[in-house]
ROMI-771988 format. One record per residue (C-alpha): residue in three letters; x, y, z. Coordinates in steps of 0.2 Angstrom, whole numbers, plus 5000, padded with zeros to 4 digits. Layout:
BEGIN
ALAXYZ/...
END
This chain:
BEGIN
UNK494848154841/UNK495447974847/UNK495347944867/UNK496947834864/UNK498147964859/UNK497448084874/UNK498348084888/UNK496848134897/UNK495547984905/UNK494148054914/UNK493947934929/UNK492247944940/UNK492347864957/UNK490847744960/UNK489647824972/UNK489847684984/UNK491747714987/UNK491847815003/UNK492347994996/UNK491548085009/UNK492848205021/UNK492948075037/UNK494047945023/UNK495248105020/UNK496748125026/UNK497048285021/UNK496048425014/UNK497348495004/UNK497648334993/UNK496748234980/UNK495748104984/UNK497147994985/UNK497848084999/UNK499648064991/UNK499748214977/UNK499548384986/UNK498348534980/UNK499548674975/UNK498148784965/UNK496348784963/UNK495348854949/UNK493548884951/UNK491948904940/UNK490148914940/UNK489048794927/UNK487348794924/UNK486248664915/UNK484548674909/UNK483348494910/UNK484448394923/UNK483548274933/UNK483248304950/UNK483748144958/UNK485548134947/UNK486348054964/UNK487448124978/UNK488548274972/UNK489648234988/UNK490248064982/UNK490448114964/UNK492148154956/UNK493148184941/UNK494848144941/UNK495848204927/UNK497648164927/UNK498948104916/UNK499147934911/UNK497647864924/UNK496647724920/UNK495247704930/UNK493147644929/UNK492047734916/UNK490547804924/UNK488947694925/UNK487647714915/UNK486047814923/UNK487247894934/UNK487348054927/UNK486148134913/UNK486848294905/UNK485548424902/UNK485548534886/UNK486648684888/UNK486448864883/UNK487648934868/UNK488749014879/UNK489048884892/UNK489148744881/UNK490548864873/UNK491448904888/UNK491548714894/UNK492348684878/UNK493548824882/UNK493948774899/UNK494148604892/UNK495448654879/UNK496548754892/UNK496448614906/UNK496948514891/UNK498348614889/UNK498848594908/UNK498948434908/UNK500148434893/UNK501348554902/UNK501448414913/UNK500148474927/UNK498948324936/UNK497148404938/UNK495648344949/UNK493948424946/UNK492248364954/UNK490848324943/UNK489448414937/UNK487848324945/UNK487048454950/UNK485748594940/UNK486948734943/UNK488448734955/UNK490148774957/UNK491648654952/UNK493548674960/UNK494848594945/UNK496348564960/UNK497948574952/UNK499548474957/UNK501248504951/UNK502348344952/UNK504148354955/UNK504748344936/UNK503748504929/UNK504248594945/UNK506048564941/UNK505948614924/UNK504848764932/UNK506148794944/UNK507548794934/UNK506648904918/UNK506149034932/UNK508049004940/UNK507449014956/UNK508749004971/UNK508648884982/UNK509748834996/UNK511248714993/UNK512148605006/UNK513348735011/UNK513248855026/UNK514348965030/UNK514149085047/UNK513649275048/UNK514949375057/UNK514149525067/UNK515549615067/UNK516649655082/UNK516849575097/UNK515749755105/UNK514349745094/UNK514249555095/UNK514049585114/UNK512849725112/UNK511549635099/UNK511749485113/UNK511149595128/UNK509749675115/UNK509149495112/UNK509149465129/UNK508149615132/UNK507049615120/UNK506549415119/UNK504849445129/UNK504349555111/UNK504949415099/UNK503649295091/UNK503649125095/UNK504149065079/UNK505548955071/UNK506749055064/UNK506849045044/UNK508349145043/UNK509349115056/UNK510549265063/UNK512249155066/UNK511849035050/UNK511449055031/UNK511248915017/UNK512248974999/UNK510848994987/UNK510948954968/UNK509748934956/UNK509048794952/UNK509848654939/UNK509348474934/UNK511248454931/UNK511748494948/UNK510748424958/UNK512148344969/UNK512348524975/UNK510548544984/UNK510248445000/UNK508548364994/UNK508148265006/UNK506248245001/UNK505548314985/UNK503748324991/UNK504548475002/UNK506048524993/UNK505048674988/UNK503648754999/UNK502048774996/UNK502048954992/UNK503448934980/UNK502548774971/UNK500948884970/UNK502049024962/UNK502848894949/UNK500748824944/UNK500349024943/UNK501749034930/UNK501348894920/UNK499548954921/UNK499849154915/UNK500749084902/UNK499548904895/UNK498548974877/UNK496748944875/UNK496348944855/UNK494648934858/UNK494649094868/UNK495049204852/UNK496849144858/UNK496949214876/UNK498449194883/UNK498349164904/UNK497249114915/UNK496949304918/UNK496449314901/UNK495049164906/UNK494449244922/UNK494049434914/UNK493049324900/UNK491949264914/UNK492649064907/UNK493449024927/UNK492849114940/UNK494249114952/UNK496049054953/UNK496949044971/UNK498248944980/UNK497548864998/UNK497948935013/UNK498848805025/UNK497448725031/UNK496148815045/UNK496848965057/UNK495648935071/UNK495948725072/UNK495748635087/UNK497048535094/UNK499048535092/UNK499048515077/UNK500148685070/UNK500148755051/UNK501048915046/UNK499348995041/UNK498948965061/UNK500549015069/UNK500449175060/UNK498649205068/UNK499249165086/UNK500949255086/UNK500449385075/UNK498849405066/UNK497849465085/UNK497549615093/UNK498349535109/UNK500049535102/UNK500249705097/UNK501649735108/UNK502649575099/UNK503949615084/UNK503349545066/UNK503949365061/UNK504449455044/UNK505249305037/UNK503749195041/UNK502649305034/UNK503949325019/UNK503749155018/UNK501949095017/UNK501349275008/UNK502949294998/UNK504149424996/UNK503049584992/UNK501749565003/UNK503349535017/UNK504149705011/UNK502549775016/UNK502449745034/UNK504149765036/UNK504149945030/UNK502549955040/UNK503449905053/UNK504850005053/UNK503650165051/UNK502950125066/UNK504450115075/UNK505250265069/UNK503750365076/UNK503950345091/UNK505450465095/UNK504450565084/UNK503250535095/UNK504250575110/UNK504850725104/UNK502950775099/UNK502450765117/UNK503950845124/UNK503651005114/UNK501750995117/UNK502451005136/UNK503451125134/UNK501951245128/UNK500851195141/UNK502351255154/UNK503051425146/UNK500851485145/UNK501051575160/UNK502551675152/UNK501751705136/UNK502051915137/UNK500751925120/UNK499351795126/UNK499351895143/UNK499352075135/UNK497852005126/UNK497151945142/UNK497352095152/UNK495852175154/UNK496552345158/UNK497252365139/UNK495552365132/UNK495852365113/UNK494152415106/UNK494152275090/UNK493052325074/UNK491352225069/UNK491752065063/UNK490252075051/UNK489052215044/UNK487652275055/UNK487252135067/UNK488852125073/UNK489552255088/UNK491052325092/UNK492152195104/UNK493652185117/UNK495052095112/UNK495252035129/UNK493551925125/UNK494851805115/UNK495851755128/UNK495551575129/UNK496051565107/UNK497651655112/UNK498251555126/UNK497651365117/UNK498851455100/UNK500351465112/UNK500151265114/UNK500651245096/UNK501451425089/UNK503151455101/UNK504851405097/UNK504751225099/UNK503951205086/UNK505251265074/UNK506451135081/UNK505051015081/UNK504851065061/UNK506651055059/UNK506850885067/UNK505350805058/UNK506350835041/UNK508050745046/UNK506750605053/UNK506050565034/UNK507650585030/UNK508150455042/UNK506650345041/UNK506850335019/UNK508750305023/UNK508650175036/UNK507250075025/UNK508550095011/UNK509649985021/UNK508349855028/UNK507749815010/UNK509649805006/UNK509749655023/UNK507949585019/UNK508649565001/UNK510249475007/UNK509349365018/UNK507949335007/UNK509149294991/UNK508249444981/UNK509949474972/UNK509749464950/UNK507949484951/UNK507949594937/UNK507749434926/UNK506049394935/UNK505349574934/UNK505949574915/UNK505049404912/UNK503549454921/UNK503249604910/UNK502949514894/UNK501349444902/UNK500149554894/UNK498549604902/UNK497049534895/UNK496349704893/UNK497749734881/UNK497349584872/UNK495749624867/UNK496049774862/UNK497549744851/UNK496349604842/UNK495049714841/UNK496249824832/UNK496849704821/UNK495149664816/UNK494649804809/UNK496149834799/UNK496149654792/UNK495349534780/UNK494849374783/UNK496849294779/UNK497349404792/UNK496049354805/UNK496449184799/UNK498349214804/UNK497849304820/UNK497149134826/UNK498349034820/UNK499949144830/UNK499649194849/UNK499749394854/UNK501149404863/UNK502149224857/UNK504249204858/UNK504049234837/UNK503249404838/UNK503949574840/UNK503749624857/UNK503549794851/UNK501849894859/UNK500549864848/UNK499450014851/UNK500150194848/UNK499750334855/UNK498350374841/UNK497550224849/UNK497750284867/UNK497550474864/UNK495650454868/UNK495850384885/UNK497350504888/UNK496050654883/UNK494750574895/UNK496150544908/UNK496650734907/UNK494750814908/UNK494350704920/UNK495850744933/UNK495550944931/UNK493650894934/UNK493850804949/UNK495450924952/UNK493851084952/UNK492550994962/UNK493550964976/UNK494351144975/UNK492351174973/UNK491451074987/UNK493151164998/UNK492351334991/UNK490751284995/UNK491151235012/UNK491751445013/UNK490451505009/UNK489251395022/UNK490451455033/UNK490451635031/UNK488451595028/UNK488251515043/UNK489251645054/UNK488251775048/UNK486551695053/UNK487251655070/UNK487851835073/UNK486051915070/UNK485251785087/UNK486051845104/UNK485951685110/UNK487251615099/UNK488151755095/UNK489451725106/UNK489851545103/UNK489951575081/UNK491651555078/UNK491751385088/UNK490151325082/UNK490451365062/UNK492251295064/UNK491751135071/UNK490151105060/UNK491251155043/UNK492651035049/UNK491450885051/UNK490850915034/UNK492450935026/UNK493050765034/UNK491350665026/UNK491550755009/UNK493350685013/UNK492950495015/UNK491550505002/UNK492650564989/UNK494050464995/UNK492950304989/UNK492350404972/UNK494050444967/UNK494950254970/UNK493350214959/UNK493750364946/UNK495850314947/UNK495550144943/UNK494250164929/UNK495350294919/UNK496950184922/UNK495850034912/UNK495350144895/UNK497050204896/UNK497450024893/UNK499150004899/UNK499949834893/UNK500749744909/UNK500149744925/UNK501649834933/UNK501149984922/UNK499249984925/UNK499749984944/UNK501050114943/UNK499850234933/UNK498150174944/UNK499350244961/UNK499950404953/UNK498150444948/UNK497350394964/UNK498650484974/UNK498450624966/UNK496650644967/UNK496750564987/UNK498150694990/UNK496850844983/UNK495650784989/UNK496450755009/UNK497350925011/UNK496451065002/UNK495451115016/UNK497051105025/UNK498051215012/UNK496451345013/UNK496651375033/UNK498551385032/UNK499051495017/UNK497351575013/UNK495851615026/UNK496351785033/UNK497451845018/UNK495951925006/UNK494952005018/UNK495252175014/UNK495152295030/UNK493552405039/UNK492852525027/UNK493452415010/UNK492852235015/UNK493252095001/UNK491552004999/UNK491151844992/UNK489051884990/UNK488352054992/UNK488552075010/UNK489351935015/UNK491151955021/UNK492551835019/UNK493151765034/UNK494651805044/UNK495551715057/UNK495451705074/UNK496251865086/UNK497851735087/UNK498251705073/UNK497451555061/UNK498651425067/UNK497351345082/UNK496051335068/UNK497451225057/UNK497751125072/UNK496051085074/UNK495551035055/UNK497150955054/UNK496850845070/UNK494950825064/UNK495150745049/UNK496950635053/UNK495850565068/UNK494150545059/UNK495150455042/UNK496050355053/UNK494550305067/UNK493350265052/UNK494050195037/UNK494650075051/UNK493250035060/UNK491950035046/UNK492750035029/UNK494349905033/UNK493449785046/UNK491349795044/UNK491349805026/UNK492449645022/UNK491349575035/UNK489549635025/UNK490449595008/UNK490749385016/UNK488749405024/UNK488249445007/UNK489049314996/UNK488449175010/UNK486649235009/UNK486949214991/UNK487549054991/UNK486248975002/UNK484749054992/UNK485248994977/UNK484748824972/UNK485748664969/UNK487248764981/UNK486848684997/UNK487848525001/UNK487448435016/UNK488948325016/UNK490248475012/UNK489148595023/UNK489748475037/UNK491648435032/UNK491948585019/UNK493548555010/UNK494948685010/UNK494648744994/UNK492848784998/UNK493348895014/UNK494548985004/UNK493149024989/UNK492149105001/UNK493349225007/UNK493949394999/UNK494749394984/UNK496249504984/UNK496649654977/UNK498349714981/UNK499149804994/UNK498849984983/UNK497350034997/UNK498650005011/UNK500050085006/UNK499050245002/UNK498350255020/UNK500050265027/UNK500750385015/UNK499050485016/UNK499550495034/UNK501350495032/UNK500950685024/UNK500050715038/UNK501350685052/UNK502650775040/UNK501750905029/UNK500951025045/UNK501850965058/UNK502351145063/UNK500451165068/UNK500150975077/UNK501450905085/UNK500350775091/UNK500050705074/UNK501450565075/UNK500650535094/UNK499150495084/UNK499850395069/UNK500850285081/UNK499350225092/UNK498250215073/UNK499750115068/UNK500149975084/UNK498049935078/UNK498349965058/UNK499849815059/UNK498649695070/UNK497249715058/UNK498049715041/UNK498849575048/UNK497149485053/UNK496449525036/UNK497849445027/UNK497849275040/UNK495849265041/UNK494749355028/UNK495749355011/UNK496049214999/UNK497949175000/UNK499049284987/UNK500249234973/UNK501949224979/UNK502749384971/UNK504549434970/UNK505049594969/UNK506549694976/UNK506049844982/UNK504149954987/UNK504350014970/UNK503550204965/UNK502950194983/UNK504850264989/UNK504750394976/UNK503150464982/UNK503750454999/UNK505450544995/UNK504250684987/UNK503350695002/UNK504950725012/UNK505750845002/UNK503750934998/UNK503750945019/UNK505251065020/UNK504351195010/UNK502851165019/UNK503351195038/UNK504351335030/UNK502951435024/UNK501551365040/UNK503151465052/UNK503451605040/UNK501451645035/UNK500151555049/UNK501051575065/UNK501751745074/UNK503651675074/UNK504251795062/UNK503251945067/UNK503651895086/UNK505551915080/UNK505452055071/UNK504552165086/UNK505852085098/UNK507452115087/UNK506752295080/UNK505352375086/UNK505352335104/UNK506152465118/UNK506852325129/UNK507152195118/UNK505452105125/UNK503852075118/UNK502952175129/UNK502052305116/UNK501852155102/UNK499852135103/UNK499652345101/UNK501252335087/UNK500252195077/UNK498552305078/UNK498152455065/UNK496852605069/UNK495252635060/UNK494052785060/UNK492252725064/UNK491752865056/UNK492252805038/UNK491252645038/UNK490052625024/UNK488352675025/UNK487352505032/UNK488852415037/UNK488752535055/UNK488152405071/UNK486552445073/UNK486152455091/UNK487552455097/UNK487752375115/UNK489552435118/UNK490052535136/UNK490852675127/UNK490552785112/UNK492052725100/UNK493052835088/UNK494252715085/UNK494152535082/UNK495652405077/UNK496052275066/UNK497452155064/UNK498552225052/UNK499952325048/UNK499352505040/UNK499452685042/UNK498552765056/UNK496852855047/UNK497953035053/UNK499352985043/UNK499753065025/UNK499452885018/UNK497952815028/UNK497652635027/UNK499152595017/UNK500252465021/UNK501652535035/UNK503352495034/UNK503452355047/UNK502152265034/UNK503652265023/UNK504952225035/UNK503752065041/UNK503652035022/UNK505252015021/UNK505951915036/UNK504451795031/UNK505251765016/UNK507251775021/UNK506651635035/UNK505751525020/UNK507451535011/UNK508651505025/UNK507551355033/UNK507251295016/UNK509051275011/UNK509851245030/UNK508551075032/UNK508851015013/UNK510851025017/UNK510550935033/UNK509650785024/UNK511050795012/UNK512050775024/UNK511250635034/UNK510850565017/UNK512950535012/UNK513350495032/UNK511950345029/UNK512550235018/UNK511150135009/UNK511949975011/UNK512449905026/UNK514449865029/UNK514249695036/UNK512749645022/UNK514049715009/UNK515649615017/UNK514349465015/UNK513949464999/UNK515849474995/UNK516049315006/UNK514549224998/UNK515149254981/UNK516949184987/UNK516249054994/UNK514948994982/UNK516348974969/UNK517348874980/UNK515948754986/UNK515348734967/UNK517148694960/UNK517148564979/UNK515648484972/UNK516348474952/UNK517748394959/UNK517148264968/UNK515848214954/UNK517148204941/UNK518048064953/UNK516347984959/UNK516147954939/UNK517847884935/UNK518247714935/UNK519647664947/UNK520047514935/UNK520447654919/UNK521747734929/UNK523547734923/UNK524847854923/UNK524247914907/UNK523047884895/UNK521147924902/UNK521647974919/UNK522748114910/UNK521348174899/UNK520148134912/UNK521148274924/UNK521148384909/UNK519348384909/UNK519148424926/UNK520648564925/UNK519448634910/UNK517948624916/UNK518448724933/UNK518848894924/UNK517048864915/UNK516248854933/UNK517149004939/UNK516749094926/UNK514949054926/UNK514749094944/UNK515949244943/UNK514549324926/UNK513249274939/UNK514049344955/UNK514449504944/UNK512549564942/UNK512249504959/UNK513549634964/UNK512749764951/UNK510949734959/UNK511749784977/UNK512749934970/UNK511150024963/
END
């Protein structure tokens, strides 16, 4: 290949130039200090048989750019050592594709390999003609010279959001405002023929960093390697272990000294610290240097957060409201008082003696806390709040779109689906290679998987696929059965375990609390064990499923993972609610899980306390620990860990970096990231547990607010501190994280419906009051809810042995509603058995359908896009024509010649060019306003 018609010249700076950090500038430019860093791509050589003493490796660098001249290294400066196969392969391959950079236009800068083994950043600057053909082929907006004011409406509401302000500026961040309230700029996307229509005062700045790192990230995904089996992507090259990383820099250092302000360190003061909790999110600062998906994030988070606290409120208020009315409980006292002395039947076989019901009074007055009337309104008003919480973030993402220009995005997500996922690649050629000869390998090299000439048409069918679709199916039912297994298993230890306890006298009367609080504790590690497994299992099935983009692999990775996290989370929870108590049979024909072991009933009120508890265990111990151990000391292990590494390994250490490390070394050493799948899950894991049994904990949104004021801070600080900076991504929306949220919602209905209607006493408290009851009280409940059984027709061996009781018993109860032993139909369910039965079942129906109209109902009162942000996109689309025809016109007379000015002649068809040329702008804008107004209206 001749050197002259590259348009590469590797340029090595002498030794003796000062290259070391005190002569930078900046550490996010070249050496020059001019052309800034807008992406760094890193790898990891090795050599065999390098000299030792080969010169400083902090003074040496490569400079590859286009069209630079520069000194050819000196001889005896650097002696290559003999490289393995493989390496020598993949330098040649990241040759080629840097190579290929450079002829989209991109400058590089790469240090030199002088060292045995080391790491080498190529940085990556984008000058202002490939970022203007970027810009342009992307058709990002940017903002033109026009502004144009935001009305807020009436002269009321414009007083009203000026008191708020007022109110409210102590909770605002210190931060300039990136979209102002009063003002907006007209945004258009970008044209090397209009140019006169942007305000480009300096092109180094004209686009910002997180926008120039996007445009390099696109040129990269899409830059072929032919060397690489023709790999497509710098994706492609990372999975193939040829780079070893690829990340924009962060804004320079958060924790700087002196005055000296970034974004990156502006965020960590005003937003990114746990003593800031009490401040509002910068959301368009954070839109801004993270981009708009990462943005959409917090601001839902956010307004989760906020939206719980009436929830909140409301929680405690119906907590207090128990705690008042226990005095007046009629049923808790009747099973308090002494006097009434229902004799209760063994709660096991032998070891177990008959007991007084009165010696459950504390579980019956702790029940009324969370099973009275409240807490039917409470359900009731949790539903219309999802309701109002999905339909309210409906209308921020519609504002955060018209502030944030997010309109016609289609086009972006369309484009960013024919990246295919490297994955995908490999399989596809592997395919191809076993179905072809040699001409057709041939051909495979010679045309790139996934090129503008090929059919875009999905290249494995579902004969390829079925395997991992087969292997995806066994393996959800088998992770599906072990947790429904290790939930069984945690039954039986329970039953097990009560059993044992029951036979020593010293423990027998503490059983039920002691097995309850052990068997939740387990249930909660098995939770947070499996909860790692199953992201593992999710994300291991998704890859052999090989989905092509990566929108698909993460839309299928979160339905699985849910799924399985969802299982996994709320089975025990399902068992206490809808199952313990309802298959135990009754004295004399016990169901039992072993030979002699007995399943287990509920507590003498009811099975509601014992959901409380689990319910409050598990949301408290998920929250406390993936917190404080998995979010914050493993990241903090994982960055120990690689820097041990780093140290121990030889030819890492750099005295002269060590002392003044560059910004692309800080950024290497932290996290890479991963996406924000493990952060939406957490919230909706414990969205579903401030909606789903919220009828038995009204505390739960108590618990989630105060887990969320903390969850904000420390995303927020992982994000600022600990992660490598993200890609700018665009997106419109939270994508199938709405969906699974609306299911959630409407999944919570039934839920509540079926926790008052089957695990509380509501409807059998109502149905005593309303039909049984003399005087329209519930004085005479605890005696109605309890059935007789003669003693004497216990099975032989299952009689207490010894029996410790005061008086000889004929009779013994047990909660349920049978015939007396002296009716004809002894034991057999008792009419008021079938008249609960069926109130349980009218209220499921009538609470079902009454809540699902009311969020209807709020749903169509609620529209989805604001009144004012729709009135401005009409005005913007008005506007924008106007200002572009403005701008036509006064081009068109900057470029005539005064002189060729007549009453006829040119001046005429000069004006008859102009006259044509405006419908052609209106209607170019009109086409484009047009989908803008069909992206708003979906």
């Amino acid at each position: 290949m001749d050197p002259e018609n590259l348009p590469v010249i590797n340029n090595y700076l002498d030794t003796n130039e000062p290259a070391s950090s005190e002569a930078r500038v900046s550490r996010m430019h070249f050496h020059d200090n001019r052309r800034k860093v807008d992406y760094v791509l890193a790898y990891h050589y090795r050599k065999r048989g390098a000299h030792p003493g080969q010169g400083s490796p902090g003074h040496s660098l490569a400079i590859i750019s286009n069209g630079e001249t520069g000194k050819e290294p000196r001889a005896g400066d650097i002696e290559l050592g003999p490289l393995d196969a493989l390496e020598e392969e993949r330098k040649e391959q990241r040759e080629e594709f840097e190579h290929n950079l450079m002829a989209a236009g991109l400058e590089l800068e790469k240090d030199l390999e002088s060292k045995s083994q080391g790491s080498v950043f190529v940085r990556i600057h984008a000058p202002w003609q490939v970022l203007a053909r970027e810009a342009e082929f992307l058709k990002i907006k940017v903002p033109t010279k026009k502004m144009y004011e935001i009305k807020a409406g009436g002269s009321i509401a414009k007083t009203f959001n000026a008191i708020l302000q007022k109110l409210s500026s102590p909770l605002q961040p210190r931060v300039p405002e990136h979209s102002n309230n009063h003002m907006k700029n007209l945004s258009y996307p970008f044209s090397r023929e209009k140019m006169y229509l942007y305000n480009i005062q300096e092109k180094d700045t004209f686009f910002d960093n997180a926008t120039r790192s996007r445009i390099v990230h696109e040129i990269l995904k899409r830059t072929t390697c032919s060397r690489a089996n023709n790999t497509m992507g710098i994706n492609s090259l990372i999975a193939n272990n040829i780079y070893e990383a690829a990340y924009p820099l962060h804004d320079g250092e958060y924790d700087s000294p002196g005055d000296d302000m970034n974004d990156r360190k502006l965020l960590y003061q005003e937003w990114a610290r746990y003593g800031v909790f009490y401040k509002f999110q910068p959301i368009d600062l954070i839109r801004k240097y993270f981009g708009e998906k990462i943005g959409l994030y917090f601001a839902w988070l956010g307004l989760y957060t906020s939206f719980l606290i009436p929830s909140s409120v409301i929680g405690v208020i119906v907590f207090l409201y128990g705690c008042a009315t226990i005095e007046e409980d009629i049923p808790s006292k009747e099973m308090c008082d002494q006097q009434n002395a229902f004799t209760m039947c063994p709660l096991c076989d032998k070891s177990c003696d008959y007991w007084n019901l009165s010696s459950a009074c504390g579980t019956a007055r702790a029940s009324h806390l969370f099973d009275n009337p409240a807490t039917v309104f409470f359900s009731i008003f949790m539903a219309l709040w999802a309701t109002m919480f999905l339909e309210n973030w409906k209308r921020l993402q519609m504002r955060l779109g018209y502030f944030w220009d997010l309109t016609g995005i289609e086009e972006e997500e369309e484009r960013a689906q024919e990246h295919s996922r490297p994955e995908y690649e490999t399989k596809v050629r592997e395919k191809m290679l076993k179905e072809s000869d040699k001409s057709v390998v041939q051909k495979l090299d010679a045309n790139t998987i996934g090129s503008e000439d090929e059919d875009d048409e999905d290249k494995l069918t579902w004969k390829d696929r079925f395997p991992g679709y087969l292997m995806n199916f066994a393996s959800i039912l088998f992770m599906i059965a072990l947790t429904f297994s290790i939930v069984f298993g945690v039954i039986v230890y329970r039953i097990t375990t009560a059993a044992a306890l029951s036979l020593n006298k010293a423990t027998r009367s503490n059983v039920r609390v002691t097995v309850t609080a052990t068997a939740v504790i387990i249930n909660l590690v098995v939770i947070l064990i499996l909860d790692e497994i199953y992201g593992a299992v999710a994300k291991w099935l998704t890859k052999i499923e090989v989905p092509k983009t990566e929108q698909t692999f993460e839309e299928r990775l979160i339905l699985k993972a849910f799924l399985l996290k969802f299982v996994n989370a709320y089975s025990p929870i399902f068992y206490v609610a809808f199952f313990k108590g309802r298959f135990v049979g009754r004295p004399g024909s016990y169901v039992y899980v072993f030979d002699g072991y007995r399943m287990e009933e509920c507590a003498p009120g009811g099975c509601l306390m014992e959901l409380c508890i689990q319910l409050s265990i598990i949301m408290l111990g998920k929250q406390l620990i993936q917190n404080n151990i998995f979010e914050i000391g493993v990241p903090k292990l994982k960055k120990l860990f690689r820097k041990l590494k780093d140290e121990t390994e030889p030819g890492e250490t750099d005295s002269a970096h060590s002392k003044h490390p560059e910004q692309w070394d800080l950024d290497y050493s932290l996290e890479p990231y991963t996406g924000l799948t493990p952060e939406y899950m957490e919230m909706i894991i414990q969205f579903g547990f401030v909606t789903l049994f919220v009828a038995s904990f009204p505390l739960a949104p108590v618990f989630a607010l105060l887990n969320n004021v903390i969850e904000v801070r420390l995303d927020a600080k992982k994000f600022v501190t600990e992660l490598r900076r993200p890609d700018a991504v665009r997106t419109k929306d939270i994508g199938i994280w709405f969906d699974i949220l609306s299911g959630i919602g409407k999944f919570s209905v039934i839920i509540n419906a079926f926790v008052i209607a089957v695990t509380s006493d509501f409807i059998p408290r109502l149905v005593y009051q309303y039909s049984y009851s003399h005087n329209g009280t519930l004085h005479g409940f605890v005696n109605h809810t309890l059935s007789f059984f003669n003693v004497s027709q216990l099975k032989e061996g299952t009689q207490p042995e010894n029996s410790q009781f005061d008086q000889e018993v004929q009779f013994c109860r047990f909660k349920d509603y049978r015939e007396p032993p002296w009716a004809p139909n002894a034991y057999e369910f008792s009419r008021q058995y079938w008249s609960v039965l069926s109130a349980r079942l009218a209220f499921v129906i009538i609470f079902q359908n009454l809540v699902m109209f009311l969020s209807v109902l709020v749903d169509w009162m609620i529209p989805d896009i604001p009144t004012d942000i729709s009135d401005q996109i009409k005005k913007e689309k008005s506007l924008l024509v106007e200002f572009f025809l403005k701008e036509e016109h006064g081009k068109l007379k900057v470029t005539d010649d005064p002189a060729q000015w007549s009453p006829g002649g040119v001046n005429q068809s000069r004006r008859s060019q102009a006259a044509s040329s405006a419908p052609s702008g209106r209607s170019h804008l009109s086409s484009r306003a047009s989908s803008g107004s069909q992206h708003t209206n979906v």
